[in-house]
C-alpha positions as CSV (number, residue, x, y, z in Angstrom):
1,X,0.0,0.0,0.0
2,X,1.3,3.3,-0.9
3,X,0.7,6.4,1.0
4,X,2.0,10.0,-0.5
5,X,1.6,13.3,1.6
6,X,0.7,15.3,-1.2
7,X,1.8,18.6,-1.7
8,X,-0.8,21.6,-0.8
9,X,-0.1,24.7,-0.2
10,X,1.5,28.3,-1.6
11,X,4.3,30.3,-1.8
12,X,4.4,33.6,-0.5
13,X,6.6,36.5,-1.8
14,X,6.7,39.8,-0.3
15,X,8.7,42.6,-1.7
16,X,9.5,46.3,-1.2
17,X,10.3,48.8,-3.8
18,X,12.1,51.7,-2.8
19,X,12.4,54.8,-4.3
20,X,15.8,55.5,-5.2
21,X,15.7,59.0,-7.6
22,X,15.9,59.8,-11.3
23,X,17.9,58.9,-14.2
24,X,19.2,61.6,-16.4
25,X,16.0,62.2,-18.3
26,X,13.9,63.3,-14.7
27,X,12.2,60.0,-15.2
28,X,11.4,58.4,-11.5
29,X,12.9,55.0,-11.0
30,X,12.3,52.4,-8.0
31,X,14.8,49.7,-6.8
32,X,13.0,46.8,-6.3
33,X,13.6,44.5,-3.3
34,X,12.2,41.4,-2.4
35,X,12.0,39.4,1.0
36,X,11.0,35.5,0.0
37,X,8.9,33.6,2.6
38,X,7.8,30.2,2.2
39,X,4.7,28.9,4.0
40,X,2.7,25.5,3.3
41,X,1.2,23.7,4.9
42,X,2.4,20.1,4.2
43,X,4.6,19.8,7.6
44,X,7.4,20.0,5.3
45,X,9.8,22.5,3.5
46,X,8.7,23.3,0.3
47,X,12.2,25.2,-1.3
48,X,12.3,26.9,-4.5
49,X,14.9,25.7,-6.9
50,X,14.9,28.0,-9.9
51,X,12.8,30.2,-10.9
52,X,12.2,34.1,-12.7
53,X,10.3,37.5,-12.0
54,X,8.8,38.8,-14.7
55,X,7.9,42.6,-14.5
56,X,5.3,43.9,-17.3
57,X,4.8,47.6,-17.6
58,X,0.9,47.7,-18.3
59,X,1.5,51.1,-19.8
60,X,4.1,50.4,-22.2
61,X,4.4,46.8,-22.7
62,X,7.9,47.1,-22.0
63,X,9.3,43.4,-19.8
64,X,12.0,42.7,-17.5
65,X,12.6,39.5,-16.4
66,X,15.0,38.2,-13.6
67,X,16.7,35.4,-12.2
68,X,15.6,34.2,-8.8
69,X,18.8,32.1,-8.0
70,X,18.8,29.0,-7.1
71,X,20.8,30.3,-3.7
72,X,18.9,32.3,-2.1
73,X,17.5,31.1,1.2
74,X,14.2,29.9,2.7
75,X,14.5,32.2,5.4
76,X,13.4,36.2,4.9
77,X,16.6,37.7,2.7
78,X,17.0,40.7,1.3
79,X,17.8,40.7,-2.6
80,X,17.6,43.3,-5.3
81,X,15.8,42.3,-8.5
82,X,15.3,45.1,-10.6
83,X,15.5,49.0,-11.1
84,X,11.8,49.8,-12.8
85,X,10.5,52.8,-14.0
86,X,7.4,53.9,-11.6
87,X,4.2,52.8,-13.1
88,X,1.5,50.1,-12.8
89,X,3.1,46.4,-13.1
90,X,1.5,42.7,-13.8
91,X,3.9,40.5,-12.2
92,X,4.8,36.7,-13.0
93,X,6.9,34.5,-11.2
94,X,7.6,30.6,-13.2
95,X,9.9,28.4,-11.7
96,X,10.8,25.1,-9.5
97,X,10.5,23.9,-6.0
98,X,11.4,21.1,-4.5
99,X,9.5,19.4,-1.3
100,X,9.8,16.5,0.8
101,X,7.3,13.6,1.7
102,X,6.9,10.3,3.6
103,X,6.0,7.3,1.8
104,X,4.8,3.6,3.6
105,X,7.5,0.8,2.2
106,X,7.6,-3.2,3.2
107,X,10.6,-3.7,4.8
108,X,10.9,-7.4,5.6
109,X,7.7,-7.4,6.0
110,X,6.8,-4.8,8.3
111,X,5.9,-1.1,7.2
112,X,8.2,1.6,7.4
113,X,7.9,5.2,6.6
114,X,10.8,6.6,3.9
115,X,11.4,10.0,3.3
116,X,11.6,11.0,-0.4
117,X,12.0,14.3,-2.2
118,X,10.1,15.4,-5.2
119,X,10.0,18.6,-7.8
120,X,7.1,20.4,-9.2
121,X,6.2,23.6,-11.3
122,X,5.5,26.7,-9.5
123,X,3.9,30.1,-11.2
124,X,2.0,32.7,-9.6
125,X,0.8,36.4,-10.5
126,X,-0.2,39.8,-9.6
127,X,-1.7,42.5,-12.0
128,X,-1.9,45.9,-11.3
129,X,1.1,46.4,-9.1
130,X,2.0,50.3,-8.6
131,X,5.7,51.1,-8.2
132,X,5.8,55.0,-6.9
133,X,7.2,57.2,-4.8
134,X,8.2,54.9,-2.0
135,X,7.4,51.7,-0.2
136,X,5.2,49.0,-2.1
137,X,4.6,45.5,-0.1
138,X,4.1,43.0,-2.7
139,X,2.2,39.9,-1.8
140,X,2.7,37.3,-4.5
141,X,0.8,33.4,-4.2
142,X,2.5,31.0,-5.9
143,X,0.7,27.7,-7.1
144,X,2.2,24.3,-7.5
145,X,1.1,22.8,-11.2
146,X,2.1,19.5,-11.9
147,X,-0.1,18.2,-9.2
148,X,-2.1,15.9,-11.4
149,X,0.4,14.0,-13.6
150,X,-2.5,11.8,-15.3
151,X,-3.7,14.6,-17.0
152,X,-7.8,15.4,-17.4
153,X,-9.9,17.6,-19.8
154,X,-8.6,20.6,-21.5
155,X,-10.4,23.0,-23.4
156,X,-8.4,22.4,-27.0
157,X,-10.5,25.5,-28.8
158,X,-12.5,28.2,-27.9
159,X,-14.2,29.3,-31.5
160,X,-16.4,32.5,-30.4
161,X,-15.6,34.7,-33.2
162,X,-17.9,33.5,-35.3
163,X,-19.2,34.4,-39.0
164,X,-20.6,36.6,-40.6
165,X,-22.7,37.5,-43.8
166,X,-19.9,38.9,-46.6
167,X,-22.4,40.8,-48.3
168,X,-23.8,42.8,-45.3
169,X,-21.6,41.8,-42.4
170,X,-24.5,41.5,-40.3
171,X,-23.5,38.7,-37.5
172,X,-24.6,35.0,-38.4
173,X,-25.1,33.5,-34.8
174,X,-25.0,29.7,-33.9
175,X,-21.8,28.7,-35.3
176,X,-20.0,29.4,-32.6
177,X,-18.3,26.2,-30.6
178,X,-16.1,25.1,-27.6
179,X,-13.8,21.8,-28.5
180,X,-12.8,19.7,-25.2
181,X,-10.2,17.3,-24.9
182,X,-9.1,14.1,-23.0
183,X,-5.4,15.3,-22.5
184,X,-5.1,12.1,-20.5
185,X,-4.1,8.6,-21.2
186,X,-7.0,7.0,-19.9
187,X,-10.9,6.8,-21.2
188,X,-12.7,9.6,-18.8
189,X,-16.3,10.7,-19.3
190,X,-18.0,13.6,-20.3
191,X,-20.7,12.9,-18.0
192,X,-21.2,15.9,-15.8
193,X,-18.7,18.4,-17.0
194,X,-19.9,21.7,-16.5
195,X,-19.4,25.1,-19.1
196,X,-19.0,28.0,-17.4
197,X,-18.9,31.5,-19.0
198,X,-17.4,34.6,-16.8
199,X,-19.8,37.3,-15.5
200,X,-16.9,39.6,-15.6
201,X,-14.9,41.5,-18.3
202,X,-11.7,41.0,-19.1
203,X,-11.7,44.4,-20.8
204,X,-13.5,46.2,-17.9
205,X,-12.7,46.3,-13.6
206,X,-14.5,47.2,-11.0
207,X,-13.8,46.3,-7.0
208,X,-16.4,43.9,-6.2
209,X,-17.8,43.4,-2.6
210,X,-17.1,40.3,-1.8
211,X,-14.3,39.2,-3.6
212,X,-14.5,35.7,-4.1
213,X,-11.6,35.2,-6.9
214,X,-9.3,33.2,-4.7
215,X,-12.0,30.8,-3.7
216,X,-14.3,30.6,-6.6
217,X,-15.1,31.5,-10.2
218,X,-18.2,34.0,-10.7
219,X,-20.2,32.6,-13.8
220,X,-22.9,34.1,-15.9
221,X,-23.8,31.0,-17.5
222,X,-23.3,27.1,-16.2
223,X,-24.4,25.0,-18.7
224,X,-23.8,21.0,-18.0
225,X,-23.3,17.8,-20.0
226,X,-26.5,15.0,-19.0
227,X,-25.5,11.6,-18.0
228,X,-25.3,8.8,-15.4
229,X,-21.5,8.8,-15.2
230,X,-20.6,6.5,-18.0
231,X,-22.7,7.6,-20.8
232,X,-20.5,9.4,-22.8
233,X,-16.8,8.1,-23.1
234,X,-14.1,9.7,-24.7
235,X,-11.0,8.2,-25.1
236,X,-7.3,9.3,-24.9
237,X,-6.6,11.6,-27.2
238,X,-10.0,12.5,-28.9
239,X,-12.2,15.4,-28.2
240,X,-15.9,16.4,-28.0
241,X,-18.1,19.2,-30.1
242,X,-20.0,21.9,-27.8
243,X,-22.2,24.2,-29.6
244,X,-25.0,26.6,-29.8
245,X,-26.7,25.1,-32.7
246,X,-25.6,21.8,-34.2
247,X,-26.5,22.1,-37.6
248,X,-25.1,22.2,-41.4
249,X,-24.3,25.8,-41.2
250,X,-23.3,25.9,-44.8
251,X,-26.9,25.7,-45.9
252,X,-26.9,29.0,-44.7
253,X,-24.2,30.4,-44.8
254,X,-21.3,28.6,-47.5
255,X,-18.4,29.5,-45.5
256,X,-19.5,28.6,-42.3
257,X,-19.3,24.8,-40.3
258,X,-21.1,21.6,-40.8
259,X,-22.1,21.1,-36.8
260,X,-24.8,18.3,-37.9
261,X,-22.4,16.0,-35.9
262,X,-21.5,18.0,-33.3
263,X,-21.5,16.2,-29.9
264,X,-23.9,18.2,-27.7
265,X,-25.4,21.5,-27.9
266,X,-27.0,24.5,-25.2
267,X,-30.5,25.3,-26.5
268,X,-32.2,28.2,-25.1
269,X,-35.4,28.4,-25.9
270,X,-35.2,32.2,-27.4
271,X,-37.9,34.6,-28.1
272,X,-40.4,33.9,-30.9
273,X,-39.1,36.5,-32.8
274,X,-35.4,35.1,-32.3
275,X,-36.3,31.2,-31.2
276,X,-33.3,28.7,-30.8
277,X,-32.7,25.8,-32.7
278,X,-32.6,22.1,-31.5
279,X,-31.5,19.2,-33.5
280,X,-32.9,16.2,-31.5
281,X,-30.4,13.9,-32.7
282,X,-28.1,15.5,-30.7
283,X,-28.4,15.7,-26.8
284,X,-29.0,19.0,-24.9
285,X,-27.0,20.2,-22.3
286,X,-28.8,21.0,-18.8
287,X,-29.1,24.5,-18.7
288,X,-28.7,25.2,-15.0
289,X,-28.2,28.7,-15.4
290,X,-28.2,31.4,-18.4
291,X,-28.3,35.3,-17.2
292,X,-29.8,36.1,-21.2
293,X,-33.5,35.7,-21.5
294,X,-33.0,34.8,-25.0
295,X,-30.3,33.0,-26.7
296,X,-27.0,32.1,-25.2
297,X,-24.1,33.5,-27.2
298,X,-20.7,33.5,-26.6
299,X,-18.7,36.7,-26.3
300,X,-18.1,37.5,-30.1
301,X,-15.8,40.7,-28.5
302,X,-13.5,37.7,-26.8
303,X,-13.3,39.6,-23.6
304,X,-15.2,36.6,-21.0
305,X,-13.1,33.3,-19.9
306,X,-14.3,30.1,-20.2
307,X,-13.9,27.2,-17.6
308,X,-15.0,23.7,-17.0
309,X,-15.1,22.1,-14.2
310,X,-17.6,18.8,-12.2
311,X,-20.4,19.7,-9.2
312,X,-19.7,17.5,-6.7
313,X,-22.3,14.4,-6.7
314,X,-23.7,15.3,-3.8
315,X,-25.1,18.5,-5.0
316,X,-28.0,18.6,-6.4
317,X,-28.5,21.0,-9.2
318,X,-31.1,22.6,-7.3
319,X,-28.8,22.8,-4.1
320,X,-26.4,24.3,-6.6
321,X,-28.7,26.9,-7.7
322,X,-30.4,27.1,-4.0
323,X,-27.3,27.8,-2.3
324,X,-24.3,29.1,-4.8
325,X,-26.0,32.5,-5.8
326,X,-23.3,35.3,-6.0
327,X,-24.8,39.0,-5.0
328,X,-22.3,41.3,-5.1
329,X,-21.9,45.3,-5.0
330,X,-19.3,47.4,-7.1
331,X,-18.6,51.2,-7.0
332,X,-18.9,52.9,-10.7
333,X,-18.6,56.5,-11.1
334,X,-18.5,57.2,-7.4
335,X,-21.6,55.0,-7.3
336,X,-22.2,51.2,-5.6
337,X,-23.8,49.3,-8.0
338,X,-25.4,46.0,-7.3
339,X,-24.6,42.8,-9.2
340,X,-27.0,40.4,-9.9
341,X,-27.5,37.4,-12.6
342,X,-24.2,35.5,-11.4
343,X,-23.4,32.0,-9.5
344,X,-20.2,31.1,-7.6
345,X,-18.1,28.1,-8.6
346,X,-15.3,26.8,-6.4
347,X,-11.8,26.6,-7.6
348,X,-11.5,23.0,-6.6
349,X,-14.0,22.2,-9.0
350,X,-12.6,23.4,-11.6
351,X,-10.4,21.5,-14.5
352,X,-9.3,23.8,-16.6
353,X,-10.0,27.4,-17.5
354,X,-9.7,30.1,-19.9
355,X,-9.0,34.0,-19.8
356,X,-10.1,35.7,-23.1
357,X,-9.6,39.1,-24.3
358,X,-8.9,41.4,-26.5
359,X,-5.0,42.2,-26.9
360,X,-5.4,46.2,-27.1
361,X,-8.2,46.4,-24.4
362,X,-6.6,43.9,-21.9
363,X,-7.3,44.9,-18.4
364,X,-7.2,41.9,-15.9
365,X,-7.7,38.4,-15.6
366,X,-11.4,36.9,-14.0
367,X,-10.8,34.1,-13.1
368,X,-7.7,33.2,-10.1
369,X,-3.5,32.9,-11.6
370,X,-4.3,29.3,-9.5
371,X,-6.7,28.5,-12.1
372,X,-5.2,30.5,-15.5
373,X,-2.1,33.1,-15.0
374,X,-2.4,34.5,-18.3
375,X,-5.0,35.2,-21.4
376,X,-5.3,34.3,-24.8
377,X,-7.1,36.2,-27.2
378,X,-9.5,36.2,-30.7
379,X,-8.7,39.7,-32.3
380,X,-6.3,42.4,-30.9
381,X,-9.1,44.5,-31.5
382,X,-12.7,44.5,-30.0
383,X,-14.4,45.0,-33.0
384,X,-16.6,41.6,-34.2
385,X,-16.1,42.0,-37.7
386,X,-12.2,41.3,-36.9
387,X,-12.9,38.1,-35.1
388,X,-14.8,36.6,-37.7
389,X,-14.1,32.8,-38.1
390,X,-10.9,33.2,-35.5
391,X,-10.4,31.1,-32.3
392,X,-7.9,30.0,-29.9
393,X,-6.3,26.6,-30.0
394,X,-4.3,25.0,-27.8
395,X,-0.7,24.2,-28.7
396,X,0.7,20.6,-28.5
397,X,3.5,19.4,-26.4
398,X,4.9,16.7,-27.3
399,X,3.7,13.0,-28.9
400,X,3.7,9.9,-27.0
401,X,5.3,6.4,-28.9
402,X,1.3,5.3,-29.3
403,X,0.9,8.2,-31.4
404,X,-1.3,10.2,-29.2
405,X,-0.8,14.1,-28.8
406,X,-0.6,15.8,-25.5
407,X,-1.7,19.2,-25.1
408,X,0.2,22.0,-23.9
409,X,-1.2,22.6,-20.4
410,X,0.6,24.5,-18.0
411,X,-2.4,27.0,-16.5
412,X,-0.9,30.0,-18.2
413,X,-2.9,30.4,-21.6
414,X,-0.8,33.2,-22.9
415,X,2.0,30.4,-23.5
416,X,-0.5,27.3,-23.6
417,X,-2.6,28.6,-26.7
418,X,-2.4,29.7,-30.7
419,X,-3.9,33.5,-30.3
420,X,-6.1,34.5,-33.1
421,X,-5.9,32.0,-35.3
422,X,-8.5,29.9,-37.7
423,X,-11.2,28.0,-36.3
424,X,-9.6,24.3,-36.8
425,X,-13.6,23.1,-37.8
426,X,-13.8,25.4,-40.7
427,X,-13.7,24.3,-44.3
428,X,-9.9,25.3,-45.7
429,X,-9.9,29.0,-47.9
C-alpha cells in the first residue's frame, strides 16, 4: 500500500520597492527588493529551486525578467531584483520547488515510513502592481502545477468569433463552438462536465464586494453535459463538439461549419421572434443557469473566460442553484452598483480554464493565476467584424510512442494557446 503526503499549499513573496531617484531624463525609477517567505502547509519544507520574476509595464508593454537564484534562502533575505521605472506592473513568477514527503514501504515485511523528495512547477501572479514614490509591499501566491500527472480535460479551442454575412456583415449567430479534450491517457467521461462562462470582463474592472476570486469563479452561464456517469466516453486523445446550434451551417451560410455532428449543444429556448434551434439527434446540455432571457451566445468581442469544471455528486442542481448564488456590489462612477444574474463556482472544482480578451483592451484576468495566469485572445481589437471565423487553439506538447498528442497545459494560456488564429472546424480557404 502506498501512501503519499501530497503537496498543498502556496508560496508567499513579499517585496518592497524603494524609491531611489531619477535617471538623467527626470524619469522616476524604484529599486526593487524582495524578501521570499515560504509557507505551506504540508509539515514540510517546500524550497524553491529556480525560478524568474517577470515585470510587465501595463502602460508600455515594456518586460523585464530576472533570475531568482537557485541560492537564495528559505528564510526572509534581502535581494535586489530590478530598477523599474514607476508605473502600474503585472507581475509573474515561473519556476521550481522542491518538497519533501513520507511514503509507507515493506521492509521485511513490516511497514516503514521513507522520506523522499520530489519537484514540481510553481507560477504565480499579480496584475496591477503600482511602483511609486516609495514603499510598495508585494504579496505574491504561488501555485504548485504539476499536481495531477495523469492529465484530465482541457479545453483544446475556444471558437467564439464567429461568422458573418460577406455581403452585409450582419453577424450570423449559432456557429460558434467550444472543443474539449481528453489530455489524459486514460478513457474519462464527459458525464457531468460543466461550461461556465465569466460574469466579468476581461476588458472592464471594477472592485467587487465580496471578492471571491481566490475561492471561486463568478459565472454568468453554467451550462452542464446529461449523463449517469458512463454515458458518454471519450478516449485518450479524442475530443468532443459543444455548440449553440448543431446544424449544417453551410446551408446557410457557405463559408461557415457543418455542426450536424457535433456532440452536444446548449439550447435556449429564445424569443419567438429570435427562437433557438434544436437538433434532436443531438443531446441537450442542462441549462442550470443562463443570465440572457434569449439566446445564449458567446462573447463574439473575446473579452469573458471560459472554464470547465464537475459539481460534486452530492449536489443537487437545485442545491447548486439554492445555495451558490453570487450577489455582489461594485462602486462605478463614485456609485455602488449592485450585481445580480451570477453563481459562484469553487476553484477546486474546476479542471481547466480560460482567460479571453482582446490584446489592445486587456485589463485583468477573472478568473484566479491558481486557475489560469495569463490570457489568450481572438482579435487584438474588440471589433466583431475582426474576429470573424478566428479562435484560440491549444498548442501541443509533445507525442507519445502510441501516437497520441498531448496538449500544452501548464495553467498560463498566454504560452499554452495559438492567439487569433483559424477555427480548426472550418472548411480550408
Amino acid at each position: 500500500m502506498k501512501k503519499i503526503k501530497y503537496l498543498v499549499g502556496t508560496l508567499l513573496l513579499t517585496g518592497s520597492f524603494v524609491l531611489t531617484g531619477c535617471n538623467d531624463d527626470d524619469v522616476a525609477m524604484s529599486q526593487v527588493n524582495a524578501t521570499l517567505n515560504i509557507s505551506c502547509n504540508i509539515g514540510n519544507d517546500l524550497t524553491v529551486k529556480t525560478g524568474s520574476y517577470t515585470f510587465t509595464n501595463v502602460s508600455t508593454g515594456t518586460e523585464t525578467t530576472v533570475d531568482y537564484g537557485a541560492t537564495l534562502p528559505r528564510a526572509a533575505a534581502e535581494s535586489t531584483l530590478a530598477s523599474l521605472t514607476d508605473g502600474l506592473y503585472n507581475v509573474a513568477f515561473v519556476g521550481t520547488a522542491t518538497y519533501t514527503y513520507t511514503e509507507t514501504q515493506i521492509v521485511d515485511k513490516e511497514e516503514v515510513e521513507v522520506e523522499k523528495s520530489a519537484e514540481v512547477n510553481i507560477q504565480g501572479s499579480q496584475q496591477n502592481v503600482e511602483v511609486k514614490g516609495g514603499n510598495v509591499a508585494l504579496n505574491l501566491t504561488v501555485y504548485v502545477q504539476n499536481k495531477d500527472e495523469k492529465g484530465n480535460f482541457v479545453i483544446a479551442e475556444i471558437f467564439s468569433g464567429g461568422s458573418l454575412y460577406p455581403e452585409t456583415n450582419r453577424q450570423y449567430n449559432g456557429d460558434q463552438y467550444i472543443r474539449i479534450y481528453n489530455n489524459s491517457s486514460e478513457t474519462l467521461y464527459a458525464d457531468g462536465l460543466v461550461l461556465l462562462e465569466s460574469k466579468f470582463s476581461t476588458t472592464q474592472k471594477f472592485e467587487y464586494t465580496p471578492d471571491i476570486m481566490a475561492e471561486a469563479m463568478v459565472a454568468q452561464s453554467v451550462v452542464r453535459i446529461p449523463g449517469s456517469g458512463k454515458e458518454h466516453p471519450v478516449l485518450p486523445g479524442e475530443s468532443i463538439i459543444l455548440c449553440d446550434n448543431a446544424i449544417n451551417h453551410t446551408e446557410a451560410l457557405p463559408s461557415s461549419i457543418d455542426l450536424s455532428n457535433a456532440d452536444f449543444e446548449w439550447y435556449t429556448i429564445g424569443t419567438s421572434s429570435l427562437p433557438d434551434v434544436d437538433n434532436p439527434d443531438v443531446p441537450n446540455m442542462e441549462m442550470l443557469f443562463n443570465y440572457s432571457l434569449t439566446i445564449w451566445v458567446l462573447s463574439k468581442q473575446g473579452n469573458r473566460a471560459y472554464a470547465i469544471g464537475r459539481i460534486p455528486e452530492n449536489i443537487s442542481a437545485e442545491t447548486y442553484i439554492k445555495d451558490y448564488e453570487y450577489k455582489a456590489t461594485y462602486e462605478n462612477a463614485g456609485k455602488t452598483m449592485p450585481l445580480n444574474n451570477a453563481y459562484s463556482f469553487p476553484n477546486e472544482w474546476i479542471i481547466d480554464a480560460v482567460n479571453l480578451s482582446p490584446k489592445s483592451a486587456y485589463v485583468w484576468n477573472v478568473v484566479s493565476p491558481a486557475l489560469d495566469m495569463g490570457y489568450s485572445y481572438i482579435g487584438e481589437r474588440t471589433t466583431v467584424v475582426e474576429n470573424v471565423g478566428k479562435a484560440v487553439v491549444r498548442k501541443v506538447s509533445y507525442k507519445t510512442e502510441d501516437g497520441r498528442t498531448v496538449l500544452q497545459d501548464t495553467n498560463n494560456s498566454s504560452v499554452d494557446f495559438q492567439a487569433s488564429v483559424r477555427a480548426t472546424l472550418l472548411p480550408a480557404q
